[in-house]
C-alpha positions as CSV (number, residue, x, y, z in Angstrom):
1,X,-11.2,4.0,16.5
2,X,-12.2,3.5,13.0
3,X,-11.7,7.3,11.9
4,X,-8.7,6.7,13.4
5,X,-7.5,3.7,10.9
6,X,-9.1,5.7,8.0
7,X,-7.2,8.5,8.9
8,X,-4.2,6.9,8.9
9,X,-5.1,5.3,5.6
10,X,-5.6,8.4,4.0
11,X,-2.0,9.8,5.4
12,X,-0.2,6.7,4.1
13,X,-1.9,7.3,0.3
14,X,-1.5,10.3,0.7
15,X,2.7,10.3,1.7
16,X,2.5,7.6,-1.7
17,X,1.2,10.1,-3.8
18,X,3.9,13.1,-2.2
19,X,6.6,10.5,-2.8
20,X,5.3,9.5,-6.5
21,X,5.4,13.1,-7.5
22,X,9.1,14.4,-5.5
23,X,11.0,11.3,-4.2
24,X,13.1,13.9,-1.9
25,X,10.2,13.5,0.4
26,X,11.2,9.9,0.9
27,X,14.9,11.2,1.0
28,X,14.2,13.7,4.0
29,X,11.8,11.3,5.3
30,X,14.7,8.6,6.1
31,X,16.7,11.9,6.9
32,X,14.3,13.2,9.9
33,X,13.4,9.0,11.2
34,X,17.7,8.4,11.7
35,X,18.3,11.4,13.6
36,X,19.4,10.6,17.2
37,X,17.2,7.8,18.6
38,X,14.0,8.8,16.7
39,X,14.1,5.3,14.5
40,X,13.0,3.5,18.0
41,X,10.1,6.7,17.8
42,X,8.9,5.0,14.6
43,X,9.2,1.8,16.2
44,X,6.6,2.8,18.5
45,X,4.6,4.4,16.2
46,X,4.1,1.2,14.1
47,X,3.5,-0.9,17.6
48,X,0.7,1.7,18.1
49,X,-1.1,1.7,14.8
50,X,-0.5,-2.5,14.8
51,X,-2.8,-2.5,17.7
52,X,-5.1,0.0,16.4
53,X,-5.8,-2.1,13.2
54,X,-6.1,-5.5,15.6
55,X,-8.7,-4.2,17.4
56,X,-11.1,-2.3,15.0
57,X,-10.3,-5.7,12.9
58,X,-13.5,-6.7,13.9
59,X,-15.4,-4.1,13.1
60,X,-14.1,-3.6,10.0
61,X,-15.2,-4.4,6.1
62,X,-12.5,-6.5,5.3
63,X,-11.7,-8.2,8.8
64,X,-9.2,-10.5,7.3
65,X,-6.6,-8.0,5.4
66,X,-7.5,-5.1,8.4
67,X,-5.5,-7.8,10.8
68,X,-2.6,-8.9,8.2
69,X,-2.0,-4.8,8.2
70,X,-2.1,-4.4,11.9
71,X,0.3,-7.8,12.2
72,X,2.5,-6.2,9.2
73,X,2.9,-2.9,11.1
74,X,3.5,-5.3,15.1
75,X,6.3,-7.0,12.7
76,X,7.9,-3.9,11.5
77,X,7.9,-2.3,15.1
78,X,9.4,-5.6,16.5
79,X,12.1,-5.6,13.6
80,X,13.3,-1.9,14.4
81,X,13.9,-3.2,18.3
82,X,15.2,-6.5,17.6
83,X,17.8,-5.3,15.1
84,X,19.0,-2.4,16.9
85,X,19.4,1.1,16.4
86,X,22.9,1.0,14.0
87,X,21.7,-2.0,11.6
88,X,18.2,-0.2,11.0
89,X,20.2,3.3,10.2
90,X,22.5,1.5,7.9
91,X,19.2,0.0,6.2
92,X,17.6,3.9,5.7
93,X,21.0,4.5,4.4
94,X,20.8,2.1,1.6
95,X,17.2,3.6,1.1
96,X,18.6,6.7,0.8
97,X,21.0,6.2,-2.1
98,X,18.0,4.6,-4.0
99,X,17.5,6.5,-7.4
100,X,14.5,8.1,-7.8
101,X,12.3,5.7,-10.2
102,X,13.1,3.0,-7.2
103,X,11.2,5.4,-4.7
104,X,8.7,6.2,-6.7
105,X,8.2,2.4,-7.4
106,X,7.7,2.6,-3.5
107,X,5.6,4.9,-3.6
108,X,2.9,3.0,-5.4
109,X,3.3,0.3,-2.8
110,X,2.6,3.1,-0.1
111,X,-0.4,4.5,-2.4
112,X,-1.8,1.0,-2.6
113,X,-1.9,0.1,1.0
114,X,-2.9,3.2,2.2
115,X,-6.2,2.4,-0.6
116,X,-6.6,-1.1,0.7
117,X,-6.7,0.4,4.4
118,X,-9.6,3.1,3.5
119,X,-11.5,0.8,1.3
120,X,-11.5,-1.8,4.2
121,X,-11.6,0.3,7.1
């Protein structure tokens, strides 16, 4: 379950690093996730890796920040449900329209969780 964390660690820095170079990938990013009912797909998704990072919390380096993630990720999977499918599409379309220095400003947040989740993995 660890690899699994570092893994997704490593895919997070590295969709940071993609997004730092050529914002579009953020762009068609928000473009693929609002498509039909694929948002409540990413809803899921972040249920899923919350409770992947609150049980290897334990076993972890850093057990403390390895549980604020997982409880970060829970929080944005609960969000996505509780505000519904049309107020979360109208909040990637906002994102959308954000010019490119914003999304690369983004992107550093992305590249620095996604290092805080390898280092403490």
């Amino acid at each position: 379950m660890l690899v699994i964390a570092r893994l997704l660690g490593i895919v997070i820095l590295l969709m940071g690093i993609s997004i730092l170079f050529n914002p579009v990938i953020m762009k068609n990013l928000i473009t693929f996730w609002e498509k039909g009912k694929r948002i409540y797909a990413a809803g899921v998704l972040r249920l899923i890796f919350g409770v992947i990072f609150l049980l290897i919390a334990s076993q972890s380096r850093k057990p403390i920040i390895v549980t604020i993630i997982g409880l970060l990720f829970l929080i944005g999977g609960i969000i996505i449900f509780g505000l519904g499918e049309k107020k979360v599409k109208a909040i990637l379309k906002k994102y959308q329209e954000t010019p490119a220095l914003t999304c690369r400003i983004l992107s550093l947040i992305a590249v620095v969780i996604g290092a805080v989740i390898v280092m403490s993995v």
